[in-house]
C-alpha positions as CSV (number, residue, x, y, z in Angstrom):
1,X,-89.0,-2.8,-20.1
2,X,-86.1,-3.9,-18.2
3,X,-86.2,-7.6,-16.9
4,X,-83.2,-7.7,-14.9
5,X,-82.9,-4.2,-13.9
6,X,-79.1,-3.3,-15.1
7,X,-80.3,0.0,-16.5
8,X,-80.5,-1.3,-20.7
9,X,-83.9,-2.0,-21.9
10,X,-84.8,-5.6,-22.6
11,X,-85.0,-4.6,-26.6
12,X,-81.5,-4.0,-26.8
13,X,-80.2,-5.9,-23.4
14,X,-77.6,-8.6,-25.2
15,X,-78.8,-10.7,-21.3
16,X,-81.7,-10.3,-20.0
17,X,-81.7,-13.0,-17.2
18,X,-78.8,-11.5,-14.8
19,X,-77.7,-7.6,-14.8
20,X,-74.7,-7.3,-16.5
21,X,-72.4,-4.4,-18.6
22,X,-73.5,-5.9,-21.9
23,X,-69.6,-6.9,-22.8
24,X,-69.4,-9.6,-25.5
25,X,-65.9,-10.6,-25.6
26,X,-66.3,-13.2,-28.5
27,X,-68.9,-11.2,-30.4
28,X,-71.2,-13.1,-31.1
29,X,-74.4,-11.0,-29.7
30,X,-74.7,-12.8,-26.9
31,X,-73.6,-11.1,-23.3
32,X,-70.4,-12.6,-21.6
33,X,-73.0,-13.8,-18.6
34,X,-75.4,-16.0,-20.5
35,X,-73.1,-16.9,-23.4
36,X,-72.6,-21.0,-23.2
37,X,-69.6,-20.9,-24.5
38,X,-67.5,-17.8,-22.3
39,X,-64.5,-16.0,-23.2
40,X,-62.6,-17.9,-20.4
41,X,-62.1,-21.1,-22.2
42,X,-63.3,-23.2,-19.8
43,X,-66.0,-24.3,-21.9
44,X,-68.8,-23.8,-18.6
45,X,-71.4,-21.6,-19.2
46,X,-71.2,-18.2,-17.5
47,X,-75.0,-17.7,-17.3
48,X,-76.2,-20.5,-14.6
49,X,-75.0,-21.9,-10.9
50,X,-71.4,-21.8,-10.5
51,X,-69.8,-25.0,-11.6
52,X,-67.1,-26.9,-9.3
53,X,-64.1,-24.6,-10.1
54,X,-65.6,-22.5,-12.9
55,X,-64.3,-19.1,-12.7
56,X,-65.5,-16.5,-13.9
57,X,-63.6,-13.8,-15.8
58,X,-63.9,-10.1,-15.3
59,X,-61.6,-7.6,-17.0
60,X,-58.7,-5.6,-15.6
61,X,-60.3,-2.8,-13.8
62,X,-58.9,0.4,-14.1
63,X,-62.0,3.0,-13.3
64,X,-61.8,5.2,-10.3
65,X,-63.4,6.0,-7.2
66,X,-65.8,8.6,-7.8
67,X,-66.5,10.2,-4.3
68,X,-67.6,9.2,-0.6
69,X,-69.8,6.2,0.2
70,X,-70.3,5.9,-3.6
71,X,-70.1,2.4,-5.4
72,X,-68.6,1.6,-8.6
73,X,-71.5,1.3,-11.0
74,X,-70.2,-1.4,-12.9
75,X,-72.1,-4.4,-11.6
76,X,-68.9,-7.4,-12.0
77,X,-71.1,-10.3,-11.8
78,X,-74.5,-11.9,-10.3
79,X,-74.2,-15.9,-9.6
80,X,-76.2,-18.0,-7.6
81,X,-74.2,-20.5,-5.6
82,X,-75.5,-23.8,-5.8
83,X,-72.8,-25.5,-3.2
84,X,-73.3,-24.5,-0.2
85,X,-70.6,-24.6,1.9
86,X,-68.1,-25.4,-0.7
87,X,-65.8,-22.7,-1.7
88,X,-65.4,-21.6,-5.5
89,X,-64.4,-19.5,-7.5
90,X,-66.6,-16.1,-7.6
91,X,-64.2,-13.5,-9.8
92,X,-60.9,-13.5,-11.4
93,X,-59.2,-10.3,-12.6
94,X,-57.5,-10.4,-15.5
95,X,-55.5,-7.5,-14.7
96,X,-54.3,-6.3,-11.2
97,X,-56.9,-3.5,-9.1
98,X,-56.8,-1.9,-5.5
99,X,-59.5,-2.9,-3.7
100,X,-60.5,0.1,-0.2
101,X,-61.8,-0.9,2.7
102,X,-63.1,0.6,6.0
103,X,-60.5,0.4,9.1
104,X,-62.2,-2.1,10.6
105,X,-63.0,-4.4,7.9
106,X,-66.6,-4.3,7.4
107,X,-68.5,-4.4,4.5
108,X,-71.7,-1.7,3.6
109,X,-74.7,-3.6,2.8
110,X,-78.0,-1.9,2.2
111,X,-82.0,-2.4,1.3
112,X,-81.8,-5.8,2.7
113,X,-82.4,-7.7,6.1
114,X,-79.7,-9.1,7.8
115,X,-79.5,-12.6,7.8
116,X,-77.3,-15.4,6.1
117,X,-73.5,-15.0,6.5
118,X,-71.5,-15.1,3.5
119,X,-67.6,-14.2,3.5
120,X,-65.7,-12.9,0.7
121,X,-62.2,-13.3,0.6
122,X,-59.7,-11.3,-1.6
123,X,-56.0,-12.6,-2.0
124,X,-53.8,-9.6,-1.6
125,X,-49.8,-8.9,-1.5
126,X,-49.4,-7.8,2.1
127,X,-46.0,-6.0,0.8
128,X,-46.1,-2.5,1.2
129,X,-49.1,-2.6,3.4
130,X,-50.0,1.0,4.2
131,X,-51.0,0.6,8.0
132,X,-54.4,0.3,7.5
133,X,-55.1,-3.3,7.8
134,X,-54.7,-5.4,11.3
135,X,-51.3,-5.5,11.6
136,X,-51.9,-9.4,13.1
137,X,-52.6,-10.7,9.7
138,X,-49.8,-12.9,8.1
139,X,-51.7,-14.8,5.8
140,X,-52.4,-13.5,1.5
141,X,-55.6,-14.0,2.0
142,X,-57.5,-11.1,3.7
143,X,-61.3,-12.3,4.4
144,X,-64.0,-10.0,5.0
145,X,-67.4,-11.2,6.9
146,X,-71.0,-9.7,5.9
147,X,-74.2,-10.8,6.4
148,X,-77.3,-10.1,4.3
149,X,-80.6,-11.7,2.5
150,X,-81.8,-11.4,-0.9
151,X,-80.5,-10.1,-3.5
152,X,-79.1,-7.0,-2.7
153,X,-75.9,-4.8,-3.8
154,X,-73.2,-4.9,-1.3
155,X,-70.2,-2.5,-1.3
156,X,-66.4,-2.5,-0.7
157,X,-66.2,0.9,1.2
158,X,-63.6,2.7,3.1
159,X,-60.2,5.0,3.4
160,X,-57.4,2.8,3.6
161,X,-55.8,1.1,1.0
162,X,-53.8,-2.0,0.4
163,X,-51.0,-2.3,-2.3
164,X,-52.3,-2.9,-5.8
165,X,-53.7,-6.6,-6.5
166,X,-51.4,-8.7,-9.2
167,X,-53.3,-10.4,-12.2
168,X,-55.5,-13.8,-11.1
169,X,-56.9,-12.3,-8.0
170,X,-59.8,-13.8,-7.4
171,X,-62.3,-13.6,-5.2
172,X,-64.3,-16.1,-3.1
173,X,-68.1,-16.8,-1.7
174,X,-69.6,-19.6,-0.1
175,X,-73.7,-20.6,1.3
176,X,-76.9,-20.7,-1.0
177,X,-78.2,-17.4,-2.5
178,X,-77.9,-14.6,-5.1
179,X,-75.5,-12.1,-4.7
180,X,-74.1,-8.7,-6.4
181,X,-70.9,-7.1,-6.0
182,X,-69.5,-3.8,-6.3
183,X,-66.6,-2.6,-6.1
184,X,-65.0,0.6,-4.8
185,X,-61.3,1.0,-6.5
186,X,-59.0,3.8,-6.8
């Protein structure tokens, strides 16, 4: 059996409640996700509702992009947003990552209905842009609109990419629901 489907069976799943990549970064057998006292310090509880500016830690990503209109296995994090309008903190990297995206923006969504609006923003450097972003955009923060309901995966997709991201990216969600994401990075 595996409760929250993330592909490890409930008898050796170190969290069973949210899907995660069974990292324990203080060791104490508990998964980074539902351990009350997380690796980032903070002292708030990576396992329930984000908590006013609680941010939660992912580490440096360095895997690759493994082929067209594929996502990055790696699940980063599942959090249910308790706020709803508010902004918070979703994801920080600890370590900097380049993040693809399709020329006109958009982000893949798929097996769900499309419904509430959520945006997710991701602070870039705009130095050394490569072209493929709107040339209009002044601003470090480059946001990305999607719609979706439920639960499902949504995916970073596309062929033209930004300059690296520096260490303490983070990135941003807002409105009531559940949601997965994935990341394509090269």
């Amino acid at each position: 059996m595996d409760s929250d489907g993330d592909g490890t069976p409930d008898t050796s799943d170190n969290c069973r409640t949210y899907p995660n990549d069974q990292a324990d970064h203080d060791g104490d057998g508990e998964g980074d996700v539902c351990d009350p006292t997380p690796f980032d310090g903070d002292m708030v509880p990576g396992s329930n509702s984000l908590e006013g500016s609680d941010a939660v830690v992912a580490e440096a990503d360095v895997d690759s992009l493994v082929g067209d209109q594929r996502c990055k296995t790696q699940t980063f994090v599942q959090r249910y947003n308790q706020f709803g309008a508010s902004w918070l903190n979703f994801i920080t990297y600890e370590g900097g990552f380049r993040v693809c995206y399709e020329p006109n923006q958009r982000i893949v969504s798929w097996g769900s209905v499309w419904g509430d609006a959520y945006r997710v923003l991701v602070p870039w450097d705009w130095k050394g842009n490569d072209g493929g972003y709107p040339q209009g955009v002044r601003t470090s923060t480059h946001s990305v609109e999607f719609q979706y309901r439920g639960s499902a995966a949504i995916c970073v997709v596309g062929w033209a990419c930004g300059p690296t991201m520096h260490p303490g990216v983070t990135v941003t969600f807002y409105d009531n629901n559940t949601m997965t994401v994935r990341a394509y990075v090269v």
